[in-house]
N, C-alpha and C positions, 0 to 999 in steps of 0.2 A: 888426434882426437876424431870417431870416428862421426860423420854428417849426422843429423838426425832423417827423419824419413821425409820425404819429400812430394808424399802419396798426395796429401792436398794439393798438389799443382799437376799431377798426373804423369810423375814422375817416378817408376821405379825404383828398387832395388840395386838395378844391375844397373840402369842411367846413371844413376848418385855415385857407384864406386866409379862409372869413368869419368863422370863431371868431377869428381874428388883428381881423378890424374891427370885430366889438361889444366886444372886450376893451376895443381902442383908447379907441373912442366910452364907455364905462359912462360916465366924468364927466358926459356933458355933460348939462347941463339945458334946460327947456325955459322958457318967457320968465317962468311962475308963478313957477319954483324947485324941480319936479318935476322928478327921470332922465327924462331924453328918449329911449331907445333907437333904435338906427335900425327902420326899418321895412322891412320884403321888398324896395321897390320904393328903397328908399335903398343898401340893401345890394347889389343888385343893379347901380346906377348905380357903386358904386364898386369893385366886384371884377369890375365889366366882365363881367356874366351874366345872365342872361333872368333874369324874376320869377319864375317859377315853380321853376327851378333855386334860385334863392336860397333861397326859400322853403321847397324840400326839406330843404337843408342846412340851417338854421335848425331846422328841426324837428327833425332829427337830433340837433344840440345840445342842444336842449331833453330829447328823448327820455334822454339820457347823464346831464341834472342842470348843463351846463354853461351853456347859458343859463336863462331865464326871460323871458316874456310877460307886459307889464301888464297891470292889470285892465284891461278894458274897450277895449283897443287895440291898435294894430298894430305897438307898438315893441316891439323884443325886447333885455334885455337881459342882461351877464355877470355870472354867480355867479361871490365871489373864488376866479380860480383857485389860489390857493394852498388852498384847501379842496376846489374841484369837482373837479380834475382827479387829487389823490389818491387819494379816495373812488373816484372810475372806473377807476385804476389796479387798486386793492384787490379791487372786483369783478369786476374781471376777470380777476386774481388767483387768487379764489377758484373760479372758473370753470373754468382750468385745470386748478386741484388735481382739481374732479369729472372733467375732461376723463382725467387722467391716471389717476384711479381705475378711469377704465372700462375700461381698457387689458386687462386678463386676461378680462373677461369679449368682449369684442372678439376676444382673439384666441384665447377656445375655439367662438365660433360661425364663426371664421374656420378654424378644425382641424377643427370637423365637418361646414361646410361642405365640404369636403375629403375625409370618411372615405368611405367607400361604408357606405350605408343599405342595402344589398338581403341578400337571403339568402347571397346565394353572395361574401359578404366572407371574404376568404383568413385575413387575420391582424390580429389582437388582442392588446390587454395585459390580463391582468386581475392586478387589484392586489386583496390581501387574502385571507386565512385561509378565510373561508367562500367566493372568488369561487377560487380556486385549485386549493380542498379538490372546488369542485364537478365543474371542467372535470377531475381527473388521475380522481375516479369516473364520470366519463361517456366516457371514455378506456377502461376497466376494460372499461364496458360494450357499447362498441361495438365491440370485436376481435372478430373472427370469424374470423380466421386464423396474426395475429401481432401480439405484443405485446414489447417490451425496453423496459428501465428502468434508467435508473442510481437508485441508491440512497444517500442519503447525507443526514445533517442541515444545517439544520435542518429539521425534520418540521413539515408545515402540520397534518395531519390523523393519529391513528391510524393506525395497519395495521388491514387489514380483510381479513383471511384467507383469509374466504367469500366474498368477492366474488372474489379473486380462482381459489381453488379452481371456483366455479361458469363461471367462463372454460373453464379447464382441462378441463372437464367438456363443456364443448361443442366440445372440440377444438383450443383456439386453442395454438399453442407460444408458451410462456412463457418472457423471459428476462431476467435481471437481474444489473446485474453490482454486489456492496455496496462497500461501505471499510469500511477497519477503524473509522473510527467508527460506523458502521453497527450491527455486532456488539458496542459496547461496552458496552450496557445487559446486564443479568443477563438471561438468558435467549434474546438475539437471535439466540445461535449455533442453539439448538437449532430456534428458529422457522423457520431459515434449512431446516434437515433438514426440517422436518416441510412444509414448500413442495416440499423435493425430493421427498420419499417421494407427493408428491399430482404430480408431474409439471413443478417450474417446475425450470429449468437454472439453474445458478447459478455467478459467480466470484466473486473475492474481488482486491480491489486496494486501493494504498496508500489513493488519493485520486482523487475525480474534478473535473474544476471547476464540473460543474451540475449538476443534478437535470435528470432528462427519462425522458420517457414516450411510446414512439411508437405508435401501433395500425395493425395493417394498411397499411403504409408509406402510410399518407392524412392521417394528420392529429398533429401533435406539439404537447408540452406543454414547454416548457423552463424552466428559471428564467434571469431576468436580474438575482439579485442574493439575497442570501444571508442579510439581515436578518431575524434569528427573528421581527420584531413588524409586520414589512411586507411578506411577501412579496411578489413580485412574479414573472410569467412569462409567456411569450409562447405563444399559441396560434394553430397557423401551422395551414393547408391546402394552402399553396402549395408547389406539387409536386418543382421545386428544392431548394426549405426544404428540406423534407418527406426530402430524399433525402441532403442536407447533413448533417441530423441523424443518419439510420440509418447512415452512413457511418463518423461518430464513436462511433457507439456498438459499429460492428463492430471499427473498428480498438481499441479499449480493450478489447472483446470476447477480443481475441484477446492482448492483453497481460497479461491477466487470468489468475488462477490458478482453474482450478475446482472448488468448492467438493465435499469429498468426499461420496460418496454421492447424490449427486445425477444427475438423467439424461442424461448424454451427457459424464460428465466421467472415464469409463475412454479411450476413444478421442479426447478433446477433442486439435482442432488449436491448438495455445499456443504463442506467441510466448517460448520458452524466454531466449532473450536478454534480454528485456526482466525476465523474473522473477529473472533471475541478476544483473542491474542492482542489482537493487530489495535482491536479500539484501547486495550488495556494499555498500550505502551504507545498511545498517541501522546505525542508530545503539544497538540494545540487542544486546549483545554476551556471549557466553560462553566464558570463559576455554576456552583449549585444554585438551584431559585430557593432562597429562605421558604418565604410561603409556601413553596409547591404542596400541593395536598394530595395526599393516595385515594384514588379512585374508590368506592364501596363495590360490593360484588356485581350489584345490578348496573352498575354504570362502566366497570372492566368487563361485564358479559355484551352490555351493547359495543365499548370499544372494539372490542374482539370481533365481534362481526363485521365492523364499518371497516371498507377495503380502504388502504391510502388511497391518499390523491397521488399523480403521475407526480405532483411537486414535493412530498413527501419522500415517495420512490427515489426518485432524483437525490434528493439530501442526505438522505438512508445508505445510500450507495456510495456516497463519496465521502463521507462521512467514515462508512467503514474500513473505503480501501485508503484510509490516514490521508487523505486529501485537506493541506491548511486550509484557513477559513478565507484565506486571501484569494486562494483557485477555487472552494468554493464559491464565493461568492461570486465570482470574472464567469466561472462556468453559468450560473443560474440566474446572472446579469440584475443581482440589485447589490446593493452597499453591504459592509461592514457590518454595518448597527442593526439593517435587516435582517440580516444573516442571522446575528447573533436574538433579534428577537424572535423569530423561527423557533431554532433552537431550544430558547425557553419553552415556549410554545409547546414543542413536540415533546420535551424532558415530561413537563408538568401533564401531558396527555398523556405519556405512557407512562406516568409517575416513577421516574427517573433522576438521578441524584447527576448523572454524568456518562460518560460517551458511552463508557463499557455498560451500563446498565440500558440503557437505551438500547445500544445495538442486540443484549439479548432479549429484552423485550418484545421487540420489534421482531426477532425472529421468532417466539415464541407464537406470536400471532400470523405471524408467516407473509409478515411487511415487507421482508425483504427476502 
């Protein structure tokens, strides 16, 4: 019966037919009573192959553990294979396994083979707190004439105030559009003011789906993934990217409600649809005021002229970027039940039945 191939252990053709005739041959002895093994030039006679070929092959065997060499001669004979050929199975076996280990580091010299080395490499990942926290402050630092940012958690790095007022200060236009989670910590309303009062634009919207940072439409910072303990984000120079990104940021720009008091948000061009959307499908909701009474023409032509108050502003705006009444109120620092009287207040001022009617109201008169 002829072997099968024995190619997985790195074993030939022409190996296998002579490991097939010293198996045969191990019986035989020689006229003492000693294993007689064949010898190269025996083996060669009967597998019909030059001596020197045989001879390879033999050693080959040898080499594996599958034969053996007597002492002091030229026979060679079979280790049982029911023991030799396991064992070479096994190592070889074992062999594979490191084979397959090496697999990941293969194929990260096989990716950086690949990346471009040079200076002028477009786009990168960088992963982690300190590598992300560094490139959105070297972003900060290299505008020279424009900078927009969506704003939203989770936060790799502090706010840094002064780095960014010190932009400002050299001219660059600042703009950023938050969410209402943005604004939910104590305090982030008002931080939101004291960036306007130093010169950054700002709106206010439901939700964004990334974080991003552009400077000087040359080079952005985005995130590709939203896990507080890994962030992750990509940093492009690539001039497409580069314009792909500012594009999204204009069109939310303009979706966006802007944030009162702040510069450019009396005359801001706003996608009013999109915000009358947004009041439409707010899920925190305030009962209609039975009483409320509609205005007569002379008393809606005086409303109309009377500009809100900055505390109106305020409510107008977070109201419309779907901000609960709960961050409401935390942002504007009174209760509940005041919030909610307000509210009435403002409903029955701009004779109003509920959010979505309010907020077009209020645009109508150009409150917000």
């Amino acid at each position: 019966m002829p072997l099968p191939s024995f190619a997985a252990l790195g074993i030939d053709d022409v190996a296998v037919a002579v490991y097939r005739h010293v198996v045969a041959g191990a019986g035989l002895a020689d006229a003492a009573g000693a294993a007689a093994g064949p010898t190269p030039q025996a083996v060669a006679r009967a597998v019909h192959l030059d001596e020197a070929t045989a001879l390879a092959a033999l050693e080959r065997l040898r080499s594996l553990g599958l034969v053996q060499r007597s002492a002091g001669g030229e026979g060679y004979g079979a280790v049982d294979p029911r023991v030799a050929v396991p064992a070479v199975v096994a190592a070889r076996a074992d062999a594979l396994v490191e084979v397959r280990a090496a697999v990941p580091e293969l194929g990260a010299l096989f990716d950086e083979g690949r990346r471009p080395h040079d200076a002028d490499e477009l786009t990168r990942v960088v992963v982690g707190h300190a590598a992300v926290g560094d490139w959105y402050s070297r972003l900060e630092h290299r505008a020279t004439t424009d900078f927009v940012a969506f704003d939203r958690p989770p936060y790799v790095v502090a706010s840094n105030e002064s780095t960014q007022r010190v932009a400002l200060g050299r001219g660059v236009r600042w703009r950023a559009v938050y969410t209402v989670a943005s604004i939910s910590a104590d305090g982030s309303w008002q931080g939101v003011h004291r960036l306007g009062a130093d010169g950054e634009e700002a709106r206010i919207t439901h939700d964004l789906p990334v974080k991003l940072a552009v400077a000087d439409r040359r080079v952005a910072l985005v995130s590709i993934g939203h896990d507080p303990d890994r962030p992750e984000a990509l940093v492009t120079e690539s001039e497409p990217l580069v314009a792909a990104l500012h594009d999204l940021f204009e069109a939310r720009w303009r979706s966006a409600l802007p944030v009162p008091g702040t510069p450019g948000a009396g005359g801001a061009a706003v996608d009013w649809a999109a915000v009358a959307a947004r009041l439409a499908s707010s899920s925190s909701t305030v009962p209609a005021t039975s009483g409320a009474t509609v205005p007569s023409r002379d008393q809606e032509a005086r409303l109309a002229m009377r500009p809100p108050t900055p505390a109106e502003r305020d409510l107008l705006a977070l109201v419309a970027a779907g901000a609960t009444d709960e961050v409401i109120a935390g942002q504007l620092g009174i209760s509940s039940r005041t919030l909610r009287r307000r509210l009435h207040a403002l409903f029955d001022e701009l004779g109003a039945s509920n959010r979505f009617h309010a907020g077009v109201e209020a645009a109508r008169r150009g409150w917000v």
